[in-house]
N, C-alpha and C positions, 0 to 999 in steps of 0.2 A: 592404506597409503599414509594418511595422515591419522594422528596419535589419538587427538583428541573428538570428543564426540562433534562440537560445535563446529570442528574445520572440516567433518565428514559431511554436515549437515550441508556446509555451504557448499562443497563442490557437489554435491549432489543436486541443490538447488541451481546450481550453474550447470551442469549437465541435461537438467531437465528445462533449463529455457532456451538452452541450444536448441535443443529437441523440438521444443514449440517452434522457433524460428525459423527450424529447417520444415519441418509440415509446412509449415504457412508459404515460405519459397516454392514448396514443392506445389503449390496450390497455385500459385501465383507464376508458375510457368505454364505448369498444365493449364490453365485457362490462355495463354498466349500460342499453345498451340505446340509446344514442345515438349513433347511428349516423353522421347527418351532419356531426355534433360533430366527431366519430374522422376522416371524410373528409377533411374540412377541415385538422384536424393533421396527418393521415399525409400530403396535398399540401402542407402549409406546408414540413414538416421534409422531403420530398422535394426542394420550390425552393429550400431553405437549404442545402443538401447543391449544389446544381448551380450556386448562385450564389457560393458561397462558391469551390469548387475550379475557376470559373471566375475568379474577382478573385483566387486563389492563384497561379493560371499565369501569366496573363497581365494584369492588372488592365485586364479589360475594364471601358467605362463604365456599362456598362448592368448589370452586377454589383450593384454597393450596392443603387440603387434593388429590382432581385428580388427582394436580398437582402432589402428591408423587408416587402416584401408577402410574402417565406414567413416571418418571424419572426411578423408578423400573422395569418398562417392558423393558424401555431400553440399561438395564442391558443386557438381555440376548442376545443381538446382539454384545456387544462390551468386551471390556477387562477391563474395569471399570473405568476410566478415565474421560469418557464423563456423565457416567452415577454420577458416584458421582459428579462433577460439579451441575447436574441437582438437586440431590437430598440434597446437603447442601442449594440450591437457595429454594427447595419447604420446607424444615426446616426452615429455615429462616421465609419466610410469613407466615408459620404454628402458631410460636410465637409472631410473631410481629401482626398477626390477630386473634390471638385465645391464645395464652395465653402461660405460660412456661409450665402449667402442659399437656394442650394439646400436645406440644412440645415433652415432653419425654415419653408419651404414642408411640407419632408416632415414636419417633425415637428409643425404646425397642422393636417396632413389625418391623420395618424397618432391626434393626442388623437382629434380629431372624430368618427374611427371608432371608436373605445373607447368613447369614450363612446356612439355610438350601440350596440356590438354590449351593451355592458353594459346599457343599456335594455330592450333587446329579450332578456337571458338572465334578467336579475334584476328587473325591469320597479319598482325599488324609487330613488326620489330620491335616500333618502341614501345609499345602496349606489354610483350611479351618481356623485356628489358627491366621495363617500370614493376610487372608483376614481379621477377624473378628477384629483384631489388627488394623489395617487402618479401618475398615469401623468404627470403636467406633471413629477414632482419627476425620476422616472428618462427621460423626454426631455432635460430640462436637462442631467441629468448624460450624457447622450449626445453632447448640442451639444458642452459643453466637454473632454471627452475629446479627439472628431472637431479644436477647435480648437487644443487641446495638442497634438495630434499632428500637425498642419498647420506651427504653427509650429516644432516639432522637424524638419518637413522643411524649411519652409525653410531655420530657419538651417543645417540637413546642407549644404543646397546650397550657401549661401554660403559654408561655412567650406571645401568642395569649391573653390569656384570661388578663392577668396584661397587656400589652397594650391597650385595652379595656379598663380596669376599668382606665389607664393612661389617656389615651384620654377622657374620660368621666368628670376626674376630673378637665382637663384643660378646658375644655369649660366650666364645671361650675363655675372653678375661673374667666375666661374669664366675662360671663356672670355677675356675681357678680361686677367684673370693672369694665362692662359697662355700669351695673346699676348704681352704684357707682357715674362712669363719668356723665351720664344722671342726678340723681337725684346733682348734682354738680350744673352743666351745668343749667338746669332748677331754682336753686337755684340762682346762679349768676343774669341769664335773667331778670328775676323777680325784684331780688334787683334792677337790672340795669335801665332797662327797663320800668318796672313799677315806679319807682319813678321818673323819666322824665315824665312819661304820668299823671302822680298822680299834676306833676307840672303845669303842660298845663293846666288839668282839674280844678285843685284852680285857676290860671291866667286868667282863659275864664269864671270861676263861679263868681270872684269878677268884671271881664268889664262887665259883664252883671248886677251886682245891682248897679254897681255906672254911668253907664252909664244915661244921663241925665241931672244928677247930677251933674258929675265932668267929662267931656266928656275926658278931656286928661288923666287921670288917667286909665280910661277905655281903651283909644290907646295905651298907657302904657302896659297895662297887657298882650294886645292884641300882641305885640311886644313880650312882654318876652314871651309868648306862641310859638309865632314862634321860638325866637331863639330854644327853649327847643325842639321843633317839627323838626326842623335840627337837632339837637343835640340826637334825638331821635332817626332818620335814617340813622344818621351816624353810631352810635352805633350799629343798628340792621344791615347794611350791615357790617361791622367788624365781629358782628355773623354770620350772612349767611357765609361770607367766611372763617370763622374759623373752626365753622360744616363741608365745601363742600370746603376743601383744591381742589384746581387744580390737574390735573393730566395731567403730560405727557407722555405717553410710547413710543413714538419715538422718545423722543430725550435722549441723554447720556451726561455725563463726564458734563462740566462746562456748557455746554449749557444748559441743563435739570436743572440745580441750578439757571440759570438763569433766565430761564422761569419760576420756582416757585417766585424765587422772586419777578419777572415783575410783574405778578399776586396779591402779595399783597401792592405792592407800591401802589393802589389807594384805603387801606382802612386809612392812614394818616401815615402811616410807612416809613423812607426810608431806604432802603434794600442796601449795598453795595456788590458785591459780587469779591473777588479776587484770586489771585493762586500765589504760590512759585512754583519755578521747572517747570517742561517741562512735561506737561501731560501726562499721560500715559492709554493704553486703560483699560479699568475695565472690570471684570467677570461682569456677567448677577446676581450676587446677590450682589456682591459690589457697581454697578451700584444702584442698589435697596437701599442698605442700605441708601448711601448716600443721593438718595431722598427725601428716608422717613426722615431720621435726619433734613432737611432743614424744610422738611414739616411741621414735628411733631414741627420741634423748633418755628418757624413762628408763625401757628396756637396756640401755649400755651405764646408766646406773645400777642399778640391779646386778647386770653381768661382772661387772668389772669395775664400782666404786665402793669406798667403805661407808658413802654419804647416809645417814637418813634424812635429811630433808631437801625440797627440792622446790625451786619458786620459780614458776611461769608467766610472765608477765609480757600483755601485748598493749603492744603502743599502735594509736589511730592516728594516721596524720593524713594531712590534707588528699596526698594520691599513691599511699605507701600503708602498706601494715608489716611493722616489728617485729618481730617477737622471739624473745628471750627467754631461754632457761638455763636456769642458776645451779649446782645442786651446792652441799657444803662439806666437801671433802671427795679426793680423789687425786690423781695428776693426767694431768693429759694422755698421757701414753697409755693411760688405764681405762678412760670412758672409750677411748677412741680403739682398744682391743686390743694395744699392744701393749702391752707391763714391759717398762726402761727402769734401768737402776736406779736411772736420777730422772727430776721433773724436769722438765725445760722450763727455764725462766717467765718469769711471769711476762704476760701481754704476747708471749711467743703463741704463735698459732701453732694447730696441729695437724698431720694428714691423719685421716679414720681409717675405720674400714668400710665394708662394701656397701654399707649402709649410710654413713658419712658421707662417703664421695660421692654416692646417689644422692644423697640432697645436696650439694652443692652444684651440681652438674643440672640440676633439676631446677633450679636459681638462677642458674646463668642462662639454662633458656625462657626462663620467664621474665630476665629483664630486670633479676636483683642479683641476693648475694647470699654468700654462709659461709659462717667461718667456726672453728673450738680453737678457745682461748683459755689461757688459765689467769685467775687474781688470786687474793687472797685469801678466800676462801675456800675455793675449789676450779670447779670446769665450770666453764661459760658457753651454749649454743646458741649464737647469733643467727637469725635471717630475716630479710628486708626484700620485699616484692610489692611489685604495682599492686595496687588492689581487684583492679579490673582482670589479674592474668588470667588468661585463660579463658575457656564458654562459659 
């Protein structure tokens, strides 16, 4: 019935001191000598016991209603107190599992019998008047309980089902980026790649017909093949390690920045890495962020600027950590994955790609920021987070 564990715990702790209440009635007639009184309670709070921890398990349908008619039987053991408790709870699940019209069926045959057994105990008009006046006021309040809690399931459901289609949609933008990145990525190689290899192959096709002929000409070629065949695998381990960024998960704070950068010093980069202020420990996703920002800035160096060098520097401030990377040459549309004819004006920001927009989006819910800007020396990655973000 209800969502969370804690509200299951309490009406169950409310169900089970009804329960106590109504033995104890039932005890407390049987000893005055009314006996069928007693029976009647000790069968009501036995059906409310079987009907309840059978709507616990499994919310069978046929639960609620039971559950009315033993809240009703144990009516006639008590002075009504315990029993109305029971019977605004079995109103309640009656609507919230079966519907409002179900609802006031049960609760117009629920009065009707109150008011008759009150005739037949108290056999007094204004007694049965006074009862019927409370038992209309704590049905009502049973209706709209059962209705409150109906609509808190719907809307559960719906905000369930638009979660869903949320999540559904984001992996297919995801997806769509990464295709994106991919058919980029494969684009680049190719151009890169392939026309080094395209050069080797002319260089090796012309030593071999002038070879003979013009023997130095031919060592010649033979030479500029190699350089080009260096220059081929330098290139392609720059991608390997652009693709398969490093990863560290044990190490944190300045150390972990450092080790990503150690790692790309030997694809021809050099990596500076410094700090303002007096470190301070980072949350378990602030940790993360910064990482990734080193990572991601790195790797779209490598991909797509013509920089070698690159300077990381984090700023400690009182309830905030910085941190910047610089590299020296490229234009915006280049780190960020997309090659334009022209740079965009300096201090203009840039949109990235699927890697960018994930650390900024990953800022904003930590409660900072990130931006790629271009100066005059190249791309600039900005980000700024509490220090605490995060576990």
């Amino acid at each position: 019935m209800l969502t969370t564990r804690r509200a299951r715990i309490l009406v169950d702790v409310f169900v089970g001191l009804q329960i106590l209440l109504t033995l104890v009635s039932v005890v407390i007639v049987a000893a005055e000598g009314l006996r069928w009184e007693a029976g009647l309670g000790l069968a009501g709070a036995i059906v409310v016991i079987v009907a309840w921890v059978s709507y616990r398990r499994s919310r069978q349908v046929w639960a609620p209603p039971l559950l009315l008619v033993g809240a009703f039987g144990t009516a006639f053991s008590e002075t009504g107190f315990v029993s109305a408790g029971f019977m605004m709870l079995a109103l309640a699940i009656l609507v919230l599992e079966l519907g409002l019209r179900a609802g006031l069926w049960a609760a117009g045959i629920l009065v009707g019998a109150l008011g008759v057994m009150t005739w037949f105990v108290r056999e007094s008009w204004s007694v049965v008047l006074f009862q019927g006046i409370g038992n209309v006021v704590f049905v009502t309040l049973g209706l709209i309980v059962g209705l409150t809690l109906r609509q808190i399931r719907a809307e559960q459901v719906e905000n369930r089902r638009l979660l869903r289609e949320l999540r559904a949609a984001i992996d297919t933008e995801k997806e769509l980026m990464l295709a994106d990145e991919r058919a980029r990525s494969a684009r680049e190689l190719h151009d890169g790649l392939g026309h080094r290899l395209t050069l080797i192959s002319m260089s090796l096709e012309y030593a071999r017909r002038v070879r003979g002929r013009d023997d130095a000409q031919a060592w010649a070629e033979v030479e500029n093949a190699q350089v080009e065949a260096q220059d081929a695998l330098a290139y392609m381990r720059r991608w390997v390690r652009a693709l398969n960024p490093p990863r560290e998960p044990n190490l944190e704070g300045i150390a972990a920045l450092e080790a990503i950068a150690d790692s790309f010093r030997g694809t021809g980069l050099t990596v500076r890495v410094a700090q303002t202020g007096d470190e301070r420990q980072l949350g378990k996703d602030a940790s993360l962020f910064a990482y990734r920002l080193v990572q991601e800035g790195l790797t779209n160096v490598l991909r797509h600027s013509a920089a070698d060098q690159v300077t990381i520097t984090v700023h400690w401030r009182e309830d905030r950590m910085e941190i910047e990377l610089r590299d020296n040459g490229g234009a915006v549309g280049e780190i960020a994955g997309e090659r334009t004819p022209e740079s965009p004006p300096l201090g203009q920001s840039a949109d990235g790609g699927f890697g960018l927009r994930s650390l900024s989006e990953r800022a904003r819910e930590l409660g900072g920021s990130f931006g790629v800007t271009r100066d005059d020396e190249g791309v600039v990655l900005q980000g700024s987070i509490p220090v605490g973000s995060g576990i």
